[in-house]
C-alpha positions in Angstrom: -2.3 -11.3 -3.2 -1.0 -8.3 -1.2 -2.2 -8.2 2.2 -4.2 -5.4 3.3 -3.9 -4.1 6.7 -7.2 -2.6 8.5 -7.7 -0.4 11.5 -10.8 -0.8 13.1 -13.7 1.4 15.1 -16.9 1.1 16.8 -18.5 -2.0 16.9 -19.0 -4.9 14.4 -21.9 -6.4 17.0 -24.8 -4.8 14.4 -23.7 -6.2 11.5 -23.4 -10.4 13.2 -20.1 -10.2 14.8 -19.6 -10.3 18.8 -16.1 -9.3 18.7 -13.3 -7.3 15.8 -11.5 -10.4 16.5 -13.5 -13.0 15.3 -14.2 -10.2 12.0 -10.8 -10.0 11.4 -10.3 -13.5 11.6 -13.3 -14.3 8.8 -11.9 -11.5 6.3 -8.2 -13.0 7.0 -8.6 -15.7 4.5 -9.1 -12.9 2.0 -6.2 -11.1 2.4 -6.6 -9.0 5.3 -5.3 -8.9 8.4 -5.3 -6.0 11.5 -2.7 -3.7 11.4 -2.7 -2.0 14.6 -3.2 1.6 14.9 -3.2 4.4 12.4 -0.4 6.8 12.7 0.5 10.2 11.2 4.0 9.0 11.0 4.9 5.4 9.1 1.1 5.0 8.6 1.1 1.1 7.4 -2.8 1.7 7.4 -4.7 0.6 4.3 -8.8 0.4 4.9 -10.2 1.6 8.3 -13.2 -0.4 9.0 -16.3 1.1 10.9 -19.8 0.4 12.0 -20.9 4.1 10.7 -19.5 6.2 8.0 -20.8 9.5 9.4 -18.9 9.1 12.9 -16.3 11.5 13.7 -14.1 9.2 15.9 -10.6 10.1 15.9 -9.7 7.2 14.1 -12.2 8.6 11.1 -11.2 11.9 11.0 -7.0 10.9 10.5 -8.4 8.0 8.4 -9.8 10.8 6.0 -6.7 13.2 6.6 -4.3 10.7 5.3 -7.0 9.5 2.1 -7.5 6.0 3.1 -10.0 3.7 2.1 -13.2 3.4 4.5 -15.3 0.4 4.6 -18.3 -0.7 7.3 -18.3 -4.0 8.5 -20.9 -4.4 7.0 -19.8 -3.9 3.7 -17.0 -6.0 3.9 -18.9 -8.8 5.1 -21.2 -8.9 2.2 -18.7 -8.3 -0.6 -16.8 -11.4 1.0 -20.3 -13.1 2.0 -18.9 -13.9 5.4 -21.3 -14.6 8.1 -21.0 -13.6 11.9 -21.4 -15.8 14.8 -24.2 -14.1 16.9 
């Protein structure tokens, strides 16, 4: 399985989570693991995870500029059925 490497912004608190840490570290054991920063140059980027599709964070609007797949937390967590800790 290739590994997928996420970007992440806002906050995964609503959807269970207290930190992107402890996501990241659920949704590692299917394949996924945090890839820094997403960059115009060398992007290694491939899902940028948010708490809301509509925001207009930098991170979004380069995320759509470059075509990359955009996920909530929330919609990772339930296609993985991986619960939070708060």
């Amino acid at each position: 399985m290739k590994t997928k490497l996420v970007c992440m912004t806002g906050s995964p608190k609503s959807f269970g989570f207290s930190t992107k840490g402890i996501f990241i570290s659920k949704l590692s054991e299917f394949g996924f693991e945090d890839g820094g920063k997403i960059t115009k140059k060398n992007n290694k980027i491939d899902v940028l995870i948010t708490d809301d599709l509509s925001s207009t964070t930098s991170k979004m609007i380069l995320a759509k500029e470059l075509n990359l797949e955009i996920m909530t937390y929330g919609d990772l967590s339930e296609s993985f059925d991986i619960i939070g800790d708060i």
